[in-house]
C-alpha positions in Angstrom: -52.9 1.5 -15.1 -49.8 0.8 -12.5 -46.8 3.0 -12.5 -44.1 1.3 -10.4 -42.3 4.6 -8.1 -39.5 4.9 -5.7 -41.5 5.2 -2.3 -39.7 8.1 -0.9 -40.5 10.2 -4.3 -44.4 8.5 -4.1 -44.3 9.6 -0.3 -42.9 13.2 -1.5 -45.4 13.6 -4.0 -48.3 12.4 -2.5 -47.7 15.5 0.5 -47.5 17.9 -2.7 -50.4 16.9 -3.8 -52.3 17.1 -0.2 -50.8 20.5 0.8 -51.4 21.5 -2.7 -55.3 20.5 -2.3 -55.1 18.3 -5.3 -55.5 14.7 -5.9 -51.8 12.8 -7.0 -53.2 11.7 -10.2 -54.1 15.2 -11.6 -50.6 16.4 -10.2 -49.2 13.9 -12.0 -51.2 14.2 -15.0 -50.2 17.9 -14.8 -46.7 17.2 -14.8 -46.7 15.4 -17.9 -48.5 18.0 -20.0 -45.9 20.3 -19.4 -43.5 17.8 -19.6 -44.3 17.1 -23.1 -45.1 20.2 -24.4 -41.9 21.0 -23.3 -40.5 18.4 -25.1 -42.6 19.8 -28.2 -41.3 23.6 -27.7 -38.1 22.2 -27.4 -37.8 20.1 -30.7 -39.6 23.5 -33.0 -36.6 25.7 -31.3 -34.0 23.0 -32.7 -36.0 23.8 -36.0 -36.7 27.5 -35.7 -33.9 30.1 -34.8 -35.4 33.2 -33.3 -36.1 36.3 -35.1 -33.2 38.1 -33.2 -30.9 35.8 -33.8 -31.8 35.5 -38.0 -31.0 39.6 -37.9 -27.6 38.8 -36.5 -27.2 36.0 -39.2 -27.1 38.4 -41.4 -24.3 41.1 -39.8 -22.1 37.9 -39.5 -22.8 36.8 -42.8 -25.1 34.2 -42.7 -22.9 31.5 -40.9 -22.4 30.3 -37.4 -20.1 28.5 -35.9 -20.9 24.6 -35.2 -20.1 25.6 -31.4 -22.5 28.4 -31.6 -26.1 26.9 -31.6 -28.4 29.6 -30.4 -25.9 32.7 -31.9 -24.7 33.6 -28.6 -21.3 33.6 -29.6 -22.2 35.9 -33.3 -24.1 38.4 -30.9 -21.4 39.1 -28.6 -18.9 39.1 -31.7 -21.2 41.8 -33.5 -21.6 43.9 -30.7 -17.5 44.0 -30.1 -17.4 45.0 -33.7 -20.6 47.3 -33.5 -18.7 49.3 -30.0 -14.9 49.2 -30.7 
């Protein structure tokens, strides 16, 4: 398999991988497990809200804003109301 790469970022990585003590292709191999779990953690918290977050659902009634995607903004509402 060939992967065409900018030579300076090729150059880069290959002194990683030599000061790391590891052969390019496992650093690179590396790099794109966690790249795509990431990618998988990423698309199950567009699905998933966390538990905090589901609490505070419901002290703001059950709606948030469509500005407010992880419930920042109806934590830091409910906490003004919770300390006034």
């Amino acid at each position: 398999m060939q992967v065409a790469l900018n030579p300076n970022l090729y150059g880069e990585a290959q002194t990683y991988a030599e000061k790391q003590g590891l052969n390019l292709t496992i650093v690179i191999e590396k790099f794109l497990e966690r790249f795509i779990s990431g990618q998988d953690k990423i698309a199950s918290q567009e699905q998933e809200l966390p538990d905090a977050v589901l609490n505070l659902l419901g002290a703001t009634g059950g709606q948030l804003d469509s500005d407010d995607l992880n419930g920042r903004k109806a934590y830091y509402q409910h906490v003004e109301e919770k300390y006034k």
